[in-house]
N, C-alpha and C positions, 0 to 999 in steps of 0.2 A: 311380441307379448300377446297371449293370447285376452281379447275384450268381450264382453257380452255385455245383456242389457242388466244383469242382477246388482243393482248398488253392496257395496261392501263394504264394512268398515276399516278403519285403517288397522290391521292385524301387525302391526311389528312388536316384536316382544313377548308374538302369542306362540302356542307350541297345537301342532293341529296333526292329529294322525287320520290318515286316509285308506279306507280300506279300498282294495278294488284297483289302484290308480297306477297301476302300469300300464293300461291303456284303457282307451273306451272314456266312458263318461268319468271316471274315477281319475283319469289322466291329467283332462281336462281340468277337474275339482283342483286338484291339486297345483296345477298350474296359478288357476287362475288366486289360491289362495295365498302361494310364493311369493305373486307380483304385487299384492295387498301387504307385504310384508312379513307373514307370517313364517317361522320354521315348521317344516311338513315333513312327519317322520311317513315312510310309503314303507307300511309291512307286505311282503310278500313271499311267494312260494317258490318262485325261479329266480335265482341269483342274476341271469344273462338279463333276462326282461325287467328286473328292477334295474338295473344297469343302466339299459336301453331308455329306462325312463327318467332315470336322474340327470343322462346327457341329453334326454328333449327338453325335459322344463328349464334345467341351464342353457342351452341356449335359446329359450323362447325369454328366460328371464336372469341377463344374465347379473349374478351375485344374488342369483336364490339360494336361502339355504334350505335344499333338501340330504335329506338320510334316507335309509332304509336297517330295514330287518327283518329277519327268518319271519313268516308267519304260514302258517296251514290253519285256514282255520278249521277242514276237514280233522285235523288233530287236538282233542283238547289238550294234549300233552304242549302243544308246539303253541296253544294258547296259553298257558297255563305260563312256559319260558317266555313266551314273547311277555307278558305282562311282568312277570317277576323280575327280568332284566329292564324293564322301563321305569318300573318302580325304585327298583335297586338306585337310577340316576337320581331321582328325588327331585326331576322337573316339573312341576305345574302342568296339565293337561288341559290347554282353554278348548280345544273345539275336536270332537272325533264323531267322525262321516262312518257310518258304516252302509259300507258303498257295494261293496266286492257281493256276486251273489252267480248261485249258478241254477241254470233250466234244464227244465227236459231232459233227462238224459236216458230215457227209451224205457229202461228198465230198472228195479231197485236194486239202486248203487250203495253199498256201505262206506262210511266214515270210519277215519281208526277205529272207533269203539263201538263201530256197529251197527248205526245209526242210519235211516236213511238220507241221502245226499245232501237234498234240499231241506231240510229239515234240520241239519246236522249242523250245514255251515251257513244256511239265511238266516234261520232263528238260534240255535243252540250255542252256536262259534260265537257267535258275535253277543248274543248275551251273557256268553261267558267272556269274552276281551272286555265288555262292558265295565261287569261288575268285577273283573282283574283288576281295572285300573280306575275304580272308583275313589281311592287316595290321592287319583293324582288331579281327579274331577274334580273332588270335593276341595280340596287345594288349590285348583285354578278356576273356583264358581265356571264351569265348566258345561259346554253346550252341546248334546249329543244328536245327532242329527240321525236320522234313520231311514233307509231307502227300500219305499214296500214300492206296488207295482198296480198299473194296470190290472190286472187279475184280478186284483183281490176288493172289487169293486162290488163283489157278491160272493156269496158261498160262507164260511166258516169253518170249525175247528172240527177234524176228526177225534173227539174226544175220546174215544172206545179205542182206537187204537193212532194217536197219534203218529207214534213213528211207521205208519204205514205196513204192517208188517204182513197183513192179510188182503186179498182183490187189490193190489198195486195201481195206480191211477196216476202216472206222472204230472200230467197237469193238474189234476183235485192235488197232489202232497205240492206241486209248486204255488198254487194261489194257497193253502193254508201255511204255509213256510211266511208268505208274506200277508198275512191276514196277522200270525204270529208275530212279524217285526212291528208292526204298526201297537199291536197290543202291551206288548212289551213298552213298548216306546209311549204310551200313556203311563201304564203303571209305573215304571219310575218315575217319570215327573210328578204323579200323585205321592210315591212315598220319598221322593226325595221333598216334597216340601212339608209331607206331614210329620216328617226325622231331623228336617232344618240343613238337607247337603250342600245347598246352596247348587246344586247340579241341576240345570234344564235339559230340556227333552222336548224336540219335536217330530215331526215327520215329511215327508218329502219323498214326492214318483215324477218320475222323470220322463212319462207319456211313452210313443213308442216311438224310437230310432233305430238305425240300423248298425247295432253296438255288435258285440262278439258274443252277445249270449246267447246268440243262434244260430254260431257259424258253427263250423264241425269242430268236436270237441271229444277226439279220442281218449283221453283222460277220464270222461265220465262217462263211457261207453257209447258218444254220440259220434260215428265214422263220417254221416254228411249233418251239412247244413240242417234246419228245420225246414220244412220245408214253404212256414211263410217269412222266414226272410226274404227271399227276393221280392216278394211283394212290398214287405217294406220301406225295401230300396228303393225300391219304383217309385211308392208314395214320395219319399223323402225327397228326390232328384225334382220331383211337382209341388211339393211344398205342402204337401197332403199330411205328411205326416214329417217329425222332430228330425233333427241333423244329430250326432253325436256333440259339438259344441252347444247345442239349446237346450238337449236334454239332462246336462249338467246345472241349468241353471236354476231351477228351485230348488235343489239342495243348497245350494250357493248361497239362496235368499235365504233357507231354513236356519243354514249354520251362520250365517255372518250379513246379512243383514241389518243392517241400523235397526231396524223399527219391527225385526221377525222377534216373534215372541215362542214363548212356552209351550206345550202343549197345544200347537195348533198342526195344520196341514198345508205343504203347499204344492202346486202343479201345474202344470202349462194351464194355459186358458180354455184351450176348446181339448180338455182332458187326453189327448194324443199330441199334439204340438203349441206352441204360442206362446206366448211373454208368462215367464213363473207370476203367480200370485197365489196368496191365501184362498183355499176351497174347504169349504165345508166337509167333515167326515163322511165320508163312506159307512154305509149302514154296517158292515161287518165291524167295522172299531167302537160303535157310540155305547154299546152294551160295557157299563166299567165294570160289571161284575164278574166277567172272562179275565179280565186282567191279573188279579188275584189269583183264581183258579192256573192260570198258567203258567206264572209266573213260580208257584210251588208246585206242579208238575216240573216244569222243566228246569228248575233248579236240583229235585229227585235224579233227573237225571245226569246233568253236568257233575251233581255232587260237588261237596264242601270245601273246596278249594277255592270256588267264586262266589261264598256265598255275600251275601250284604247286609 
């Protein structure tokens, strides 16, 4: 069974979707909410790799009950299905991570619809799975946890051309991808409680480890590694910097935590590695008047299939 230090509550009888967790810290997430009891639906994009992942956490936990199902979330279409058949069951939604997130990838990548990469499936995907399966949130007073980054500790929103389409900056559109999850991730919890959803919201960065969002990733036109991963590693094997098993652990505290609350934020201690706890926002989230503004930009764009 996989252990950390994040207290959890006892989740049996809750239903908890994970994005991201066919491996890496998303893996882990899931894991460790199995062995708390919970059922853990794990959407994903490779049939083999979700596979791969439902016989790790079974036997790390075993008579966990995990599922899977289709998800892209580079696809609004393939978001759009994935919510409508989750919906369709008519189960309660207590707790959904959106975990899954992709970097760097050299040059500007399109999404199905055209979108650029990080932007498409860090903010756009996932606030559209969001508010897809907000019937099933508001039915299970339901806790969204959201996983922005390091990055996004400064900078803010290309508002003149959000989806990147003009002087391409990979890393400026990946710290605004996750300046936008964090935003998002206020502004619902503001309008879920001023609409009565009973749906919280918080947020949660997982410092830096040496996960797979920097190994090579032909898929989004990245052939090698980045090139400070190995440094990473280096840090992590000295204790410099987070393990994949620690960097899982303030989402952990965000979504299932006895005592995690609403609308807060949480992060290792010395902001790159160490024991999850509650951290004050980061200057690019504390402005609430972006929240709004964003939230009807990028709703313009997902279009009225998710709206809320």
């Amino acid at each position: 069974m996989t252990r950390g230090t994040a207290p959890l509550s006892d989740l049996r009888e809750r239903l908890a979707v994970v994005t991201g967790a066919t491996d890496g810290i998303g893996r882990v997430i899931a894991t460790r909410l199995a062995a708390a009891g919970a059922t853990v639906v794990l959407p994903a994009r490779s049939p083999a790799k979700a596979e791969a992942a439902l016989d790790g956490i079974r036997r790390a936990v075993p008579g966990a009950h995990v599922t899977t199902r289709p998800l892209d979330l580079a696809s609004l279409d393939s978001v759009a299905a994935f919510t409508r058949d989750l919906v369709a069951e008519d189960r309660p939604v207590n707790l959904l991570i959106n975990n899954a997130g992709v970097m760097n990838p050299g040059s500007r990548q399109p999404t199905a619809e055209g979108f650029e990469l990080q932007w498409g499936v860090n903010h756009l995907g996932h606030m559209a799975l969001t508010l897809g399966l907000l019937p099933l949130l508001r039915a299970g007073e339901g806790r969204v946890t959201h996983q922005t980054s390091v990055a996004a500790r400064s900078g803010g929103l290309n508002w003149d051309d959000l989806d990147w389409r003009h002087g391409y900056d990979d890393m400026a559109a990946y710290r605004q991808s996750k300046i936008a999850v964090a935003l998002f991730a206020r502004e619902l919890d503001a309008r879920s409680r001023a609409a009565g959803w009973g749906v919280s919201s918080n947020i949660a960065h997982p410092g830096v480890s040496p996960t797979n969002l920097l190994a090579a990733q032909p898929g989004i036109g990245r052939a090698k590694a980045s090139p400070g991963r190995a440094l990473i590693v280096a840090l992590s094997r000295v204790g410099l910097a987070g393990t994949v098993p620690s960097a899982a652990e303030p989402a952990l505290l965000a979504a299932a935590g006895p005592d995690s609350r609403s609308d807060e934020f949480y992060g290792p201690r010395r902001v790159i590695a160490g024991a999850p706890r509650r951290q004050e926002f980061w200057a690019p989230f504390r402005d609430l008047t972006d929240g709004p503004r964003l939230w009807d930009a990028s709703l313009e764009m997902i279009g009225d299939r998710f709206t809320a």
